[in-house]
N, CA, C and O of each residue as an XYZ file, in Angstrom:
760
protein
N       0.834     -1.177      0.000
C       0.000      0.000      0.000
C       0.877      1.237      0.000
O       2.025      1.349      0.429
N       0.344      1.854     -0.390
C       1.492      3.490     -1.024
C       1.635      4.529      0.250
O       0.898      4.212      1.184
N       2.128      5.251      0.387
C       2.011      6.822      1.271
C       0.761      7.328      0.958
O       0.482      7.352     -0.240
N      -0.128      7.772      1.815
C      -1.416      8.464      2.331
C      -1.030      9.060      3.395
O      -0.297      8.759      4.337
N      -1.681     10.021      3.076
C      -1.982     11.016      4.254
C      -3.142     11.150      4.553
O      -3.925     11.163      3.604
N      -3.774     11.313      6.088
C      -5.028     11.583      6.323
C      -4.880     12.882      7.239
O      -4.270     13.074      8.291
N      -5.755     13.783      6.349
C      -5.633     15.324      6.569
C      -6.423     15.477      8.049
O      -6.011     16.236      8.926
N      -7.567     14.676      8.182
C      -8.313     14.906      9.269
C      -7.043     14.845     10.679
O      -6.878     15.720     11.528
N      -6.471     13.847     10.582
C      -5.430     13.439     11.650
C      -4.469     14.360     11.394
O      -4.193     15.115     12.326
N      -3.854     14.500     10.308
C      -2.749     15.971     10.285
C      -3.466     17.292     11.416
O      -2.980     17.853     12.397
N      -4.725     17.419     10.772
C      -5.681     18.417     11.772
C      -5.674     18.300     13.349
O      -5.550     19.150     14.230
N      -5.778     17.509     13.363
C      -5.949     16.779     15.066
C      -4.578     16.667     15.826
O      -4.523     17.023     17.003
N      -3.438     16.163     15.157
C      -2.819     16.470     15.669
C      -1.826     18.051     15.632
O      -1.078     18.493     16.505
N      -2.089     18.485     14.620
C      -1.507     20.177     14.487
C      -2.222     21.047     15.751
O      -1.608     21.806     16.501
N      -3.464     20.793     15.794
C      -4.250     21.407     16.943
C      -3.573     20.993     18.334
O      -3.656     21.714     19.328
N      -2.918     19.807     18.317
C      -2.805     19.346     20.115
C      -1.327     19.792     20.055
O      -0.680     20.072     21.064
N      -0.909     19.830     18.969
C       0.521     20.459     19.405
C       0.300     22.133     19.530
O       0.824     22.815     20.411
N      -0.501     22.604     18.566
C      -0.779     24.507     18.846
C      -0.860     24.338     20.267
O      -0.075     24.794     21.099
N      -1.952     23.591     20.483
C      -2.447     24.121     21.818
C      -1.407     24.107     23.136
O      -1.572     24.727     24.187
N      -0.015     23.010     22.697
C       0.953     22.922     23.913
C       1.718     23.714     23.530
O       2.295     24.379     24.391
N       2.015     23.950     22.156
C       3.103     25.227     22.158
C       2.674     25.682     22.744
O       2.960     25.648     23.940
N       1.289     26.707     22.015
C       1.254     27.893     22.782
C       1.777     29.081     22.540
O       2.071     30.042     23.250
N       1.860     28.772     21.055
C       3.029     30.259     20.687
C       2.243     31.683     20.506
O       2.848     32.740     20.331
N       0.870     31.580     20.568
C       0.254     32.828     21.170
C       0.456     33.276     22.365
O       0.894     34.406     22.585
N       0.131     32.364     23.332
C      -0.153     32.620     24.774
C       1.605     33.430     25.384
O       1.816     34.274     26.255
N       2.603     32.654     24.409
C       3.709     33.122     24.724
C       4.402     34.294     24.718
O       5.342     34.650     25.429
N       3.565     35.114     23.419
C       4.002     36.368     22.923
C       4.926     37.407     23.969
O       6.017     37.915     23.710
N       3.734     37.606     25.820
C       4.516     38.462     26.716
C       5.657     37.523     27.173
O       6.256     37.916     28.174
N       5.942     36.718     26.798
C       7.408     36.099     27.456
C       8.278     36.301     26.605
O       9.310     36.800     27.054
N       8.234     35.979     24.896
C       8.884     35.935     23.946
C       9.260     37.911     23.809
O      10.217     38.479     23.281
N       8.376     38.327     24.335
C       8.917     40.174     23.749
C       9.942     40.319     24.934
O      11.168     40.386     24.850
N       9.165     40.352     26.039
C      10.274     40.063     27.563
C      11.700     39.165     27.228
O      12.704     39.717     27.678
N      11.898     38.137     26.658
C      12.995     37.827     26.160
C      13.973     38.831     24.858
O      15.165     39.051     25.071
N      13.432     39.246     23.839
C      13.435     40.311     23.285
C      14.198     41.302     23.588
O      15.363     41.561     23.285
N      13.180     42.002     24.419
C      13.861     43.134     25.663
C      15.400     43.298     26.337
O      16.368     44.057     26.383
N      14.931     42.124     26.781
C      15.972     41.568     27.472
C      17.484     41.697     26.831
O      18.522     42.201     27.261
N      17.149     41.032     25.636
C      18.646     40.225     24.570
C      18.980     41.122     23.749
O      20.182     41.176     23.490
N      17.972     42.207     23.005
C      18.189     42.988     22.150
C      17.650     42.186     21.269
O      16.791     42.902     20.756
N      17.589     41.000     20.680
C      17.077     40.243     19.350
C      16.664     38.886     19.453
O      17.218     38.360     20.418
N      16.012     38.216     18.924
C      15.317     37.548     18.557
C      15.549     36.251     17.027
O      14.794     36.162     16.059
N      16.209     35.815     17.166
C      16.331     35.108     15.639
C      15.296     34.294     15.248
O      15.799     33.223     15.588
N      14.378     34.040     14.854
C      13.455     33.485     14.325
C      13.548     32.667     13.474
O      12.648     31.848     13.663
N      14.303     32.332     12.372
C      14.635     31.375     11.930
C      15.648     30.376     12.452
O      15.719     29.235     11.995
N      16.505     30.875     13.513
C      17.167     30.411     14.249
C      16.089     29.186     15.811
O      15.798     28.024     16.096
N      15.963     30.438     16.226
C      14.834     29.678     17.389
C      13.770     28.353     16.644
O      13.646     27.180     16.998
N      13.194     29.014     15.644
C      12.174     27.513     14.851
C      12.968     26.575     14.433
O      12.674     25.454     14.849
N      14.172     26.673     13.529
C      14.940     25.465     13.197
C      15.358     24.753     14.238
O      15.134     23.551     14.097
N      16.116     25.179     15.677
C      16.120     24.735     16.444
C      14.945     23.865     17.356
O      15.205     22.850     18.002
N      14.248     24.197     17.302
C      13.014     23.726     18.204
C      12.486     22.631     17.309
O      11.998     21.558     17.662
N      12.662     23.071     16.147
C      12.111     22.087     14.954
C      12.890     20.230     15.046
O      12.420     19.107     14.862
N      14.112     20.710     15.384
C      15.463     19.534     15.327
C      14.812     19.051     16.330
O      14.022     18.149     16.053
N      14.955     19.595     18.183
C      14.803     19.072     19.078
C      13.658     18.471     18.911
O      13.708     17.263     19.142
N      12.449     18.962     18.530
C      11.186     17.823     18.821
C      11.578     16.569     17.759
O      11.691     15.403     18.138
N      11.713     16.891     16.745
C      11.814     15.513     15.925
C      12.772     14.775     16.152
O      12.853     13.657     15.643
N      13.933     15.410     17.193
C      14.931     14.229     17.357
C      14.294     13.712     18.718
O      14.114     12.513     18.932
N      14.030     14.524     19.446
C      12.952     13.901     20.827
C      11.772     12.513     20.091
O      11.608     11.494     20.761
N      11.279     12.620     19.143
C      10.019     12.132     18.660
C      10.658     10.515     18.459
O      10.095      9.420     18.485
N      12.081     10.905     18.250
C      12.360      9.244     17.672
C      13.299      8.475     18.131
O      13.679      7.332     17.878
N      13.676      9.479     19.006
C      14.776      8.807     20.492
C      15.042      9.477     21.167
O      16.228      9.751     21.346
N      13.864     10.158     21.986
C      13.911     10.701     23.302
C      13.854      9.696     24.589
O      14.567      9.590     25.586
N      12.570      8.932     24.081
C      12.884      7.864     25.540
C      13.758      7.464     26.024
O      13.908      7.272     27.231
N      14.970      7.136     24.626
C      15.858      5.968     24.750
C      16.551      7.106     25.744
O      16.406      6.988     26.961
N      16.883      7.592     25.498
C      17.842      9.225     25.550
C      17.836      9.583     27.295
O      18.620      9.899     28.189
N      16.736      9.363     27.128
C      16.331      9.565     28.682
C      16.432      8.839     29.690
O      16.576      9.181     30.863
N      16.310      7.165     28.959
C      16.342      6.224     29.595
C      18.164      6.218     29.964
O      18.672      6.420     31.066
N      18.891      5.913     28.629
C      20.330      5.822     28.964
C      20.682      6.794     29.755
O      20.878      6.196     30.813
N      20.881      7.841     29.936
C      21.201      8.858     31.166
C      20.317      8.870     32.546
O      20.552      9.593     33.514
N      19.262      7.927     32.436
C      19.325      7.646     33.993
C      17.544      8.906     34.251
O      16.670      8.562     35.047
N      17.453      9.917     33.605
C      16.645     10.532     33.371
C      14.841     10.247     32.955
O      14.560     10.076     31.769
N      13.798     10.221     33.948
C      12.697     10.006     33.635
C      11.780     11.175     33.266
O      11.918     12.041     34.129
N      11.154     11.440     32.602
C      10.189     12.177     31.989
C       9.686     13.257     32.559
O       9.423     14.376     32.118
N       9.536     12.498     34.172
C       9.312     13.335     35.204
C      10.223     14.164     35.269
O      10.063     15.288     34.794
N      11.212     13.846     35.784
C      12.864     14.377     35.845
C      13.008     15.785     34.946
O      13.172     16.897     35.448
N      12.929     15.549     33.747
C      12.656     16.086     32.470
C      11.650     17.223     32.745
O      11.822     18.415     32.495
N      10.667     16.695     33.254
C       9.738     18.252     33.168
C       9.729     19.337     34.428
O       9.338     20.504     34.435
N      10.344     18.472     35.568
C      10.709     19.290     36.531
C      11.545     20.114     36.512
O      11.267     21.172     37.077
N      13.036     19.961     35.797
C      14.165     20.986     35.202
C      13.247     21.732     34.252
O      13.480     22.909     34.527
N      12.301     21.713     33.254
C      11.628     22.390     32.449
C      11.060     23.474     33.471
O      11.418     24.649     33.386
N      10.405     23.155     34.176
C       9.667     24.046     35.513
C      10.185     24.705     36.293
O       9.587     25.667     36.774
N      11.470     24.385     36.662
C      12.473     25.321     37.067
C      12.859     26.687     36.121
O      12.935     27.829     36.574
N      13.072     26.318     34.765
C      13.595     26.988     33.894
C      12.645     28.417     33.979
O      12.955     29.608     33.958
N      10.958     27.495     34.114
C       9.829     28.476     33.499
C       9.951     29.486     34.508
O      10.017     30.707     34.366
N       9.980     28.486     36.002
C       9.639     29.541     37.437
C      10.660     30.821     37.270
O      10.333     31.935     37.678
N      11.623     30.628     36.787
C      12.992     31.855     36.550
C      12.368     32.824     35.618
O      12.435     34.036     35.828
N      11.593     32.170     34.304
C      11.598     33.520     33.530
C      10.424     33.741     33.817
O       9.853     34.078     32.780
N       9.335     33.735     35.160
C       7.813     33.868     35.321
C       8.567     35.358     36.372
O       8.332     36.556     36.215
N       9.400     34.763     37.302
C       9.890     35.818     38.051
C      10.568     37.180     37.396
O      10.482     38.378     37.665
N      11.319     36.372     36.360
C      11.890     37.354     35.182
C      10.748     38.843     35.452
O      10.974     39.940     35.963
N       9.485     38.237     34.836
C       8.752     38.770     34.239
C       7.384     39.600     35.128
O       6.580     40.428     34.699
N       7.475     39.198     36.041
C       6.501     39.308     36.859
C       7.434     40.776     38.014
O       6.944     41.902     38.102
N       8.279     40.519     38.478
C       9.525     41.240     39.215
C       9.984     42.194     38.370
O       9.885     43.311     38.878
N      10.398     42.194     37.396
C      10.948     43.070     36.341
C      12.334     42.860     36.252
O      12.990     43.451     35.394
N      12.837     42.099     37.031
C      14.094     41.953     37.399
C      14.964     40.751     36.440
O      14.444     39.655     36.230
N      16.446     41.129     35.852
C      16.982     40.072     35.280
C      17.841     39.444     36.140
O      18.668     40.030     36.837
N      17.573     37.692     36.086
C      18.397     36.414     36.709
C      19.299     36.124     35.936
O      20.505     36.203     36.170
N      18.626     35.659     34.658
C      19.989     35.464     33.662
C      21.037     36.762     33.642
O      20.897     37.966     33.428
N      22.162     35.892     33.979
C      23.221     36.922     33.532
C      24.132     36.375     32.232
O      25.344     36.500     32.054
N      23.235     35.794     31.478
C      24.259     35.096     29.960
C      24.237     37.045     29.235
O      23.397     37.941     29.160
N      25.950     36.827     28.782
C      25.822     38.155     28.134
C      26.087     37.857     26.305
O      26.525     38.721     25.546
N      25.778     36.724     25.971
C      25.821     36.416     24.794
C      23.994     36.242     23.974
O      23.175     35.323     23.973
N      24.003     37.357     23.493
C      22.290     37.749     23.051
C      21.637     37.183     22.329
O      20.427     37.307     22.136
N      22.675     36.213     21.655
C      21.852     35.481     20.553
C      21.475     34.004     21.174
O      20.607     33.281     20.683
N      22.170     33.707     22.192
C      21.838     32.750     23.174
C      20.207     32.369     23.436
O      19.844     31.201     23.570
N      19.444     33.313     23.479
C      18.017     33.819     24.066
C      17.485     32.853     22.744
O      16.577     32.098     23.091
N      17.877     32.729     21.289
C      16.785     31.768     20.326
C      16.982     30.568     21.132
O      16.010     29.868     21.417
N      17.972     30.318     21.462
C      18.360     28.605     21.741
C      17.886     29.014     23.019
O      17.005     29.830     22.748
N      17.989     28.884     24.637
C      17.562     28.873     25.530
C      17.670     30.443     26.095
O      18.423     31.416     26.098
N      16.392     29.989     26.560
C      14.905     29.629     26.580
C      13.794     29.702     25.613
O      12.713     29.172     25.870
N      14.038     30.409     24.384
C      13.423     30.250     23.473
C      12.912     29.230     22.361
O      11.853     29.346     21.744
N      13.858     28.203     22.211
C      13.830     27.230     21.401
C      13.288     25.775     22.444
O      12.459     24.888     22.234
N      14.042     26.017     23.397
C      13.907     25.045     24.260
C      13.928     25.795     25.736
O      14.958     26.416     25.996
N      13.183     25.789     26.431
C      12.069     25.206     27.013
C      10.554     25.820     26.291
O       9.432     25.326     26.175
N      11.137     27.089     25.903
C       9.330     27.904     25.653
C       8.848     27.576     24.528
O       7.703     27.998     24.369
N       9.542     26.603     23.120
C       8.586     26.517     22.418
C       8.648     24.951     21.834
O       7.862     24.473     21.015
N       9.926     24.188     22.544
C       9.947     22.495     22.643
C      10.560     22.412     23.689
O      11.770     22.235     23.830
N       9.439     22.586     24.800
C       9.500     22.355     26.372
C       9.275     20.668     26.381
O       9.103     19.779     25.548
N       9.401     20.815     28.051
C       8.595     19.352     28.222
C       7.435     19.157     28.001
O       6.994     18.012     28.108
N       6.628     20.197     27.637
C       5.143     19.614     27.673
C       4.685     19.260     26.470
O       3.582     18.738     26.308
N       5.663     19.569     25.361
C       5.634     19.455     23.780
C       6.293     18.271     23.730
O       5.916     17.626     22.752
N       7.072     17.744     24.336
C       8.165     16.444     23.946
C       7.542     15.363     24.576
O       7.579     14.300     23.956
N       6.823     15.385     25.956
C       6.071     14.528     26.545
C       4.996     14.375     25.554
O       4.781     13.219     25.189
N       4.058     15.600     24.889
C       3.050     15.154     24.325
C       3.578     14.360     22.907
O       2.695     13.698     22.361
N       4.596     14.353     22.409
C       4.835     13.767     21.336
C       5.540     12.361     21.866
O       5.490     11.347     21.170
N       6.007     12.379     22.779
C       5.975     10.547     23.285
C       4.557      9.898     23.472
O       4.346      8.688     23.393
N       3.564     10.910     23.745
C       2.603     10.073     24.178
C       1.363      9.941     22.933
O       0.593      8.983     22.870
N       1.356     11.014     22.053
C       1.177     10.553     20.614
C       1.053      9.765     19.902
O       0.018      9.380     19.359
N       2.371      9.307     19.765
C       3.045      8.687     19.454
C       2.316      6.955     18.991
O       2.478      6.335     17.940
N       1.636      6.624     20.032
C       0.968      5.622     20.695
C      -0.505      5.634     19.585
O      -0.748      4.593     18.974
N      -1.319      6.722     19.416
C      -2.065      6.997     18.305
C      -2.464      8.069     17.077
O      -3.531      8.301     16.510
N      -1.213      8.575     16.940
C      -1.412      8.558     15.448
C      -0.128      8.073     14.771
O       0.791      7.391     15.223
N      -0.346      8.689     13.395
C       0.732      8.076     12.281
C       2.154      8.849     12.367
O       2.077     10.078     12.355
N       3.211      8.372     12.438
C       4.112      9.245     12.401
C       4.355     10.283     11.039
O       5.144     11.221     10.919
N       3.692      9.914     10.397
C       3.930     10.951      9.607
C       3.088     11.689      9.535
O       3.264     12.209      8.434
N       1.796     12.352     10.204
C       1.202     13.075     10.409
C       1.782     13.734     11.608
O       1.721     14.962     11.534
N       2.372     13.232     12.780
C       3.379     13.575     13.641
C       3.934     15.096     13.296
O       3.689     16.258     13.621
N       5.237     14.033     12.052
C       6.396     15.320     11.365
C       5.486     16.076     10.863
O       5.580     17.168     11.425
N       4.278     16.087      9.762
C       3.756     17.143      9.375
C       3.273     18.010     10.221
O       3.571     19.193     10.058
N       2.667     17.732     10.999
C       2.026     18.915     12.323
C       3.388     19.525     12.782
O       3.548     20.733     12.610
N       4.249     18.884     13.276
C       5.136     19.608     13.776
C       6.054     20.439     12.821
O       6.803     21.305     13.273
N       5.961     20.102     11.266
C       6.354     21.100     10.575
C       5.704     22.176     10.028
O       6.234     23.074      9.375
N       4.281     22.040     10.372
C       3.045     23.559     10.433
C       3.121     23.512     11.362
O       1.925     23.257     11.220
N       3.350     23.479     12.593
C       3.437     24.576     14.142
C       4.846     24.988     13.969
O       5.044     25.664     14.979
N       5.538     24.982     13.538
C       7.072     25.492     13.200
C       6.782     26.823     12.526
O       7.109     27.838     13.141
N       6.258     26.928     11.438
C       5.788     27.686     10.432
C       5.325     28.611     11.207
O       5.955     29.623     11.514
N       4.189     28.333     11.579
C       3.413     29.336     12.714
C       4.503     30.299     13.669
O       4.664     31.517     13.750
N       5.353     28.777     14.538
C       5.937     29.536     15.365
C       6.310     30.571     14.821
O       5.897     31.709     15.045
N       7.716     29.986     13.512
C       8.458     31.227     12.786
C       7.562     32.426     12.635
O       7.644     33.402     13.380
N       6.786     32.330     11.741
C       5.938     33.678     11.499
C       5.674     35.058     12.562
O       5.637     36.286     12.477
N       5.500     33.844     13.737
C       4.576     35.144     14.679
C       5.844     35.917     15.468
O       5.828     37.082     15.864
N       7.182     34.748     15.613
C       8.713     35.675     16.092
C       9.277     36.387     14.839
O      10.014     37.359     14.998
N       8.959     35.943     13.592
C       9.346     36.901     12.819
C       9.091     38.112     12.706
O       9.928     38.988     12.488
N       7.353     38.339     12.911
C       6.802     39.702     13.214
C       6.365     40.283     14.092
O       5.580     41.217     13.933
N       6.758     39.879     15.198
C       7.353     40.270     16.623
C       6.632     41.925     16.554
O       5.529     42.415     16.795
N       7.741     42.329     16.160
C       7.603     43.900     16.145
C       6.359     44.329     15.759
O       6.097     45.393     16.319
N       5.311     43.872     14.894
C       3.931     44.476     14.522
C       3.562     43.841     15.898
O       2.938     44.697     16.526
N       3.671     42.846     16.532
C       2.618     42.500     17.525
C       2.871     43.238     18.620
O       1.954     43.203     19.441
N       4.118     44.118     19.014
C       4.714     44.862     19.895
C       4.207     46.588     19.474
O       4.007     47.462     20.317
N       4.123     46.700     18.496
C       3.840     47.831     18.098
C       2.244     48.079     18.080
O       1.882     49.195     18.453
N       1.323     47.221     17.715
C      -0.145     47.099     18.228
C      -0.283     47.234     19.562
O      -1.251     47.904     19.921
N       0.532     46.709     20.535
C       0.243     46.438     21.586
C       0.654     47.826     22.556
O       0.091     47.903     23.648
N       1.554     48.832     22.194
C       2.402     49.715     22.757
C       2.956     48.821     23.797
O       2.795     47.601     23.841
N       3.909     49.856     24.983
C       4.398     49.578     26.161
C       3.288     49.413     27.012
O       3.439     48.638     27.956
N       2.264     49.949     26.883
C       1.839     49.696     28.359
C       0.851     48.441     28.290
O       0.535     47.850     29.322
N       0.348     48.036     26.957
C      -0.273     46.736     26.893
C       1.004     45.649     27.202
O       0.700     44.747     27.982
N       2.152     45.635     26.771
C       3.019     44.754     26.517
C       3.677     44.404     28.217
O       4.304     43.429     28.632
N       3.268     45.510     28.828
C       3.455     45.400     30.447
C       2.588     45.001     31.409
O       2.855     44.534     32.516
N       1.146     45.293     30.735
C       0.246     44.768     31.542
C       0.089     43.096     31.767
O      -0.188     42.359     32.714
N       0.616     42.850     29.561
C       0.311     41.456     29.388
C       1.581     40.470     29.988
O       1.586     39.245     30.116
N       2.689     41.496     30.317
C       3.660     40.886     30.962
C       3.950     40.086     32.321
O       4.774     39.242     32.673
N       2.820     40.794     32.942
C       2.169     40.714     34.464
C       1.389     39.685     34.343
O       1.642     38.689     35.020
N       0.586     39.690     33.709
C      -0.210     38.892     33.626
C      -0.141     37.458     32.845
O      -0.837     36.493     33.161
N       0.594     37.465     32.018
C       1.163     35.989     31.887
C       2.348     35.611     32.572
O       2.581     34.406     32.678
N       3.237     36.547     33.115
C       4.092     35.615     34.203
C       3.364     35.478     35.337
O       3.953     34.725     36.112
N       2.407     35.854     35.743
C       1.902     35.111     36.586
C       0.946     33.406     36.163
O       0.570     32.464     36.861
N       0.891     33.630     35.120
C       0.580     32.075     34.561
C       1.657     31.379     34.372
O       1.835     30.345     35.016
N       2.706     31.896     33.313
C       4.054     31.208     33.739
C       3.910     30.349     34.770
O       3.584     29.165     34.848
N       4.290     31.369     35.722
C       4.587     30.603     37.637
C       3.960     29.677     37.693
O       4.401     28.534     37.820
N       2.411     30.109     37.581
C       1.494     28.836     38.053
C       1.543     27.941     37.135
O       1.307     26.821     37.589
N       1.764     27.967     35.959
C       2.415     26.397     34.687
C       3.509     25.766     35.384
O       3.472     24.540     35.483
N       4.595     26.479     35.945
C       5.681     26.197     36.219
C       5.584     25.841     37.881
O       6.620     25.277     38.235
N       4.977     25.954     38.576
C       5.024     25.286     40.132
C       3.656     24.164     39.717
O       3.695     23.360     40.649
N       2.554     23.761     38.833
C       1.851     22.550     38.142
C       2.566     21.776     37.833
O       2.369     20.693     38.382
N       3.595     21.825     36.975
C       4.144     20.748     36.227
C       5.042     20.589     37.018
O       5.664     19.622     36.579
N       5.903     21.211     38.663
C       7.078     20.751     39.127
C       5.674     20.030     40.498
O       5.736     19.103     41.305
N       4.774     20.848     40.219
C       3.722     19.514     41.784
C       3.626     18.264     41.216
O       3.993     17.379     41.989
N       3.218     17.837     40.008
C       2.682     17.162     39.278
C       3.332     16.100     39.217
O       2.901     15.050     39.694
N       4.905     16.247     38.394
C       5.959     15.416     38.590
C       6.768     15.226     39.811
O       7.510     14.244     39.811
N       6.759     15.820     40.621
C       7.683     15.583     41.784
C       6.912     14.940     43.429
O       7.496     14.668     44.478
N       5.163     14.844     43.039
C       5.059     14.158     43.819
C       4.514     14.863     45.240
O       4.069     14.434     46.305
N       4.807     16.231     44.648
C       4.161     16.950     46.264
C       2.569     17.123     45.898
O       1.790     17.581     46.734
């Protein structure tokens, strides 16, 4: 039997990965990173994030397994990462002291905020029902997406002025936090 694709399932799963990115909901973290770094690479940050999930998708377990590392494990360092840039953001205050700016596509941008644990867990657990190649396709239209919306950054910053971009700053690091002390209760058992 030949290669088929079934679009309905491409659909279904493009939706469950939007919905864990999250690369809307992210926007006040991603400008706050921004801010922060001076820049933003966007084709940089998506190619990256792009590699990590699909190399996660097809030997992450193992990956995890050989280093001793469980899933849990995995999303609790993710939750740490988040609780830092929720405070980032919420405080006004900078923790990171990396003074290399282009650093910001690759972490935290690439990985944890847009192929976190909650994107790599959901694609292990996927995994289980649908097709892998509806898999790679979803995850290569939420890539797309991602790219697009860090590419034009600046119109969504410029709609928004400073004082929306501060309000919304407040107000999603305080979701941050609470994503990020969920997923470290969740896995760790308290």
């Amino acid at each position: 039997m030949g290669f088929s694709l079934d679009f309905i399932e491409i659909l279904k799963v493009s939706m469950i990965l939007f919905a864990v990115i999250d690369i809307i909901g992210s926007i006040p973290v991603i400008i706050n990173l921004k801010q922060s770094s001076g820049k933003i690479q966007a084709f940089k940050a998506s190619w990256v994030s792009m590699l990590i999930m699909l190399v996660f998708l097809f030997v992450g377990e193992s990956i995890l397994d050989i280093i001793g590392v469980s899933i849990g494990d995995f999303a609790i360092a993710g939750s740490i990462v988040l609780f830092f840039i929720a405070l980032e953001m919420i405080l006004g205050i900078k923790i990171s002291r990396d003074d290399i700016p282009d650093s910001v596509s690759i972490v935290p941008l690439a990985f944890p905020l847009i192929a976190g644990t909650g994107t790599l867990t959901t694609l292990l657990s996927i995994r289980a029902e649908y097709s892998l190649s509806s898999i790679i396709i979803a995850i290569l239209l939420n890539v797309i997406v991602v790219y697009f919306v860090l590419k034009y950054l600046y119109l969504i910053e410029k709609r928004l002025g400073l004082g929306g971009i501060a309000i919304l700053k407040k107000i999603f690091g305080i979701i941050v936090l609470a994503l990020a002390i969920k997923l470290f209760r969740t896995h760790s058992g308290l």
